[in-house]
C-alpha positions, 0 to 999 in steps of 0.5 A, a space after each residue: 059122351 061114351 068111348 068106345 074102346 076097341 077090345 084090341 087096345 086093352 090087356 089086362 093081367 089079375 094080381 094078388 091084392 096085398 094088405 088085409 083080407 083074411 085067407 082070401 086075400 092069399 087064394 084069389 087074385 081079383 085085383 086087375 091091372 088094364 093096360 091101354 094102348 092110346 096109340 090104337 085110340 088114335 086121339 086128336 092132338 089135343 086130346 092126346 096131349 091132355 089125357 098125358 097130362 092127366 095120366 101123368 105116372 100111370 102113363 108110360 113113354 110108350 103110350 101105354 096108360 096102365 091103371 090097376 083097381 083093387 077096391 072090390 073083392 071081385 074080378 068083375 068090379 074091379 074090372 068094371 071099375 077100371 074101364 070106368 076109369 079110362 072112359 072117365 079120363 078119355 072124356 075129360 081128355 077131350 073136354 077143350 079148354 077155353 082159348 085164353 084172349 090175351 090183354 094188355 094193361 092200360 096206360 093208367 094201370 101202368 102209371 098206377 103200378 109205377 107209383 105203387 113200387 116208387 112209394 113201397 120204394 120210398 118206405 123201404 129207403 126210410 127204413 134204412 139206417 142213415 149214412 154219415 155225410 
């Protein structure tokens, strides 16, 4: 299942990647920073909800989900590899969990816990030192 990202929602800004590199590192700014607007997506509920939880920090209050990418040594892959980011995430936002049926124990299973704790219960009173009557 494929997204398409309207062009309008997505800014992107290149930065100078940081760490080793040699003199290239100092000259080329390939590291990209994209900025989506998950408000222009117009998202389902519950897709919306999910893609928050699944962003977490890289989502700020104002429902902009920011990812940088500084993996490769040019801008187009580094690029290439952000949009396939936010697409990967988009459709696990709209992947829907399978609605939990809630159940009750049974009468038996209650009685059976009962009886578990009255005997750890039991073992933990013999453990005990014993009172002077």
């Amino acid at each position: 299942m494929a997204f398409e990202i309207p062009e309008s929602a997505i800014s992107e800004t290149f930065l100078a990647a940081s760490g080793p590199g040699g003199q290239n590192v100092n000259k080329v700014e390939t590291t990209v920073q994209m900025r989506l607007n998950v408000y222009a997506l117009r998202l389902p509920p519950f897709a919306f909800r999910k893609l928050r939880i699944l962003a977490g920090r890289k989502m700020t209050s104002s429902g902009e989900l920011i990812i940088t990418v500084r993996e490769h040594r040019t801008r187009e892959a580094n690029r290439a590899e952000a949009r396939k980011r936010i697409e990967d995430m988009l459709v696990e936002a709209h992947k829907q969990d399978a609605r939990r049926i809630k159940t009750r124990p049974s009468r038996a299973a209650k009685a059976r816990r009962v009886d578990s704790k009255k005997k750890k219960s039991g073992i933990k009173k013999m453990r005990s030192k014993p009172t002077l009557d």
